[in-house]
Structure formats: structure tokens, C-alpha cells
C-alpha angles and dihedrals in degrees: 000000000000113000137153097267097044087055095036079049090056095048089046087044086058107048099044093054083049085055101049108269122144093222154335132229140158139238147194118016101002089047091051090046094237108119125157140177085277098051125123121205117256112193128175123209119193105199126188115277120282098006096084080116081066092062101029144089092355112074108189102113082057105106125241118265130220089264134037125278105244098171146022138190134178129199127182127213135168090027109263098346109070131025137165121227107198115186123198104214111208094243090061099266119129131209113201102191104185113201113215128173112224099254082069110042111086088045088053098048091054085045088058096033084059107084095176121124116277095193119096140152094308098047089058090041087063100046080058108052096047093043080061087054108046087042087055098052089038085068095038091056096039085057086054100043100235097143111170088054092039087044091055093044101049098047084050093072090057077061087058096045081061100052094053081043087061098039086064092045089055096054102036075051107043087223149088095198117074122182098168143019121314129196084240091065086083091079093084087070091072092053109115122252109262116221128231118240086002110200127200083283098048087040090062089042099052089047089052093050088046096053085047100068089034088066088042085051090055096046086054099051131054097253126107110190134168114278117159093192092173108062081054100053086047084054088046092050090051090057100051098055085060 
């Protein structure tokens, strides 16, 4: 079917075997063959060994698209031997271009092709713990009054309730890639209010009702991590009494 992104996949085909590279391919939803009016392009360029500095960061073999280039961001993975190219387009659409050398393709492209969760017990375990710590200078800073820093902080730990959120999703689902609805997107529905202009009060406020769904997260998934709620309620109650 033509879309946008076929014809954008060829261009981009074209200039980076111009420019050296050993082949192009997509990935995700063009590849599946499940594009919609929301859908980015993926595409997958597998350059010589040792010449991916030829390809990225520096864009400029990439062709020019039917609409202008607004914004740009690079990411490296792997060291030297691997880097993503994403290009904001000025009507919304988005072309994400990753850089791989050929002794990490095919590795790569399994790893693509492999839609299974990649969350477990440690990865909870480390939203955890970070969400302990933030929570606990959230209420150190509100009792200072530091409220742009405790504000941050505090509306932080909503961020982490997501993630966890999105952990459970991805294991009710099978899956790390969503594309519609899931049952688990009720969960949004448990994320504290968040209060305009918060001052210290509403601050320590905000961090107890997010601990709160945090612990009803946990009690809703099948992961079990560290949370020692009550050293920070002491440290709430401190607070409170000024």
C-alpha cells in the first residue's frame, strides 16, 4: 500500500547506499505492515564495519523529505558501533533512521523482531528504590520550602507510578510495544490529583497520595520489591509538625 513512509524508506534506501551502506530495512510498523495515520518511520541501516561514524551523528546523506526537518536527536547504543537519528518533520511526522555496523545487524534485527517484555523483578525493584529516594528528598525540601525542587520532585514520583503502571501492562499484554488500548490502562485512573501553585503542605500531600498508588500498584501486579513506606511517613509526619 503507498504511504508516506514506503515512499520516505525508499529515498532514504537510496541515499544511504549512495553513501556506502551495505542495506536498508524497516522495522516496526511498516515492517509489520500495520501503519496507520499515527505511525513514525522506522528504518534500519546496516553500514560497513567500523564506518557507522560515517552515517551518524551527522545527517546530512540523509535525503530531503516533503516537508522541513524541525528537529533532530541522536542517541548512541552499543559505543561506536551502533546510533539513532530521529527527525522531527514540520507537519508532526517523525522519522526515526538507526545506524548499525554488520557485525550487529543481525543481532539487532532479532532483537527488533522480539516484541516480548523486557521488564522483570529488577526493573521494578529499581523504580522502587528510586521512587524511596526521590519521595524522601521531596519532603526534605518541602520542609524546607524549597518548592520548585520539592515540587519536581514530588510530581516525579506520579512519573514512577507510570512506569510500574507500564511494567504490568507489558506483562498482562505479552508485549512492549502497544499500539491500542489495554485493560491496564485503567490504571491511570488510580494517579493522585496534582495540585495548581502547590505549596510545602500540598507537596507532602502529593508524595503521600503517590505512595499511596504506588503501594496499590504493587498489590495489582506480580512484583514484590523493596518499599520501606514507613521511614518515609515518619519523615512526612516530621514535616508536618514543622
Amino acid at each position: 500500500m503507498a504511504s508516506w513512509q514506503n515512499s520516505a524508506l525508499d529515498r532514504i534506501e537510496a541515499a544511504a547506499l549512495a553513501h556506502g551502506a551495505i542495506r536498508v530495512q524497516p522495522f516496526g510498523s511498516v515492517a509489520a505492515g500495520t501503519l496507520d495515520e499515527w505511525s513514525d518511520l522506522d528504518a534500519l541501516v546496516i553500514a560497513p564495519d567500523d564506518r557507522v561514524a560515517e552515517f551518524w551523528p551527522d545527517h546530512q546523506w540523509l535525503p530531503a523529505f516533503d516537508a522541513e526537518v524541525v528537529a533532530t536527536k541522536h542517541w548512541r547504543f552499543r559505543s561506536d558501533v551502533a546510533g539513532v537519528i530521529q527527525l522531527l518533520l514540520a507537519d508532526g511526522r517523525r522519522v526515526d533512521v538507526m545506524v548499525v555496523e554488520e557485525s550487529l545487524a543481525d543481532e539487532r534485527i532479532r532483537l527488533l523482531a522480539d516484541l516480548r517484555p523486557v521488564v522483570d523483578a529488577s526493573t521494578v525493584d529499581t523504580i522502587a528504590n528510586t521512587m524511596v529516594f526521590d519521595a524522601l528528598d521531596a519532603v526534605h525540601r518541602a520542609a524546607r520550602g524549597e518548592r520548585i525542587l520539592s515540587t519536581q520532585l514530588a510530581f516525579g514520583l506520579v512519573g514512577y507510578c507510570l512506569d510500574l503502571s507500564s511494567a504490568i501492562r507489558d506483562l498482562e499484554t505479552g508485549s512492549c510495544v502497544h499500539r491500542f488500548p489495554a485493560n491496564a490502562d485503567e490504571l491511570v485512573d488510580l494517579l493522585p490529583a496534582i495540585p495548581a501553585a502547590p505549596g510545602p503542605a500540598d507537596i507532602l500531600q502529593v508524595v503521600t497520595a503517590a505512595l499511596d498508588c504506588f503501594e496499590d500498584l504493587i498489590g495489582r501486579g506480580p512484583f514484590h520489591p523493596p518499599f520501606p513506606r514507613t521511614a518515609i511517613d515518619n519523615l512526612i509526619r516530621r514535616a508536618e509538625r514543622g
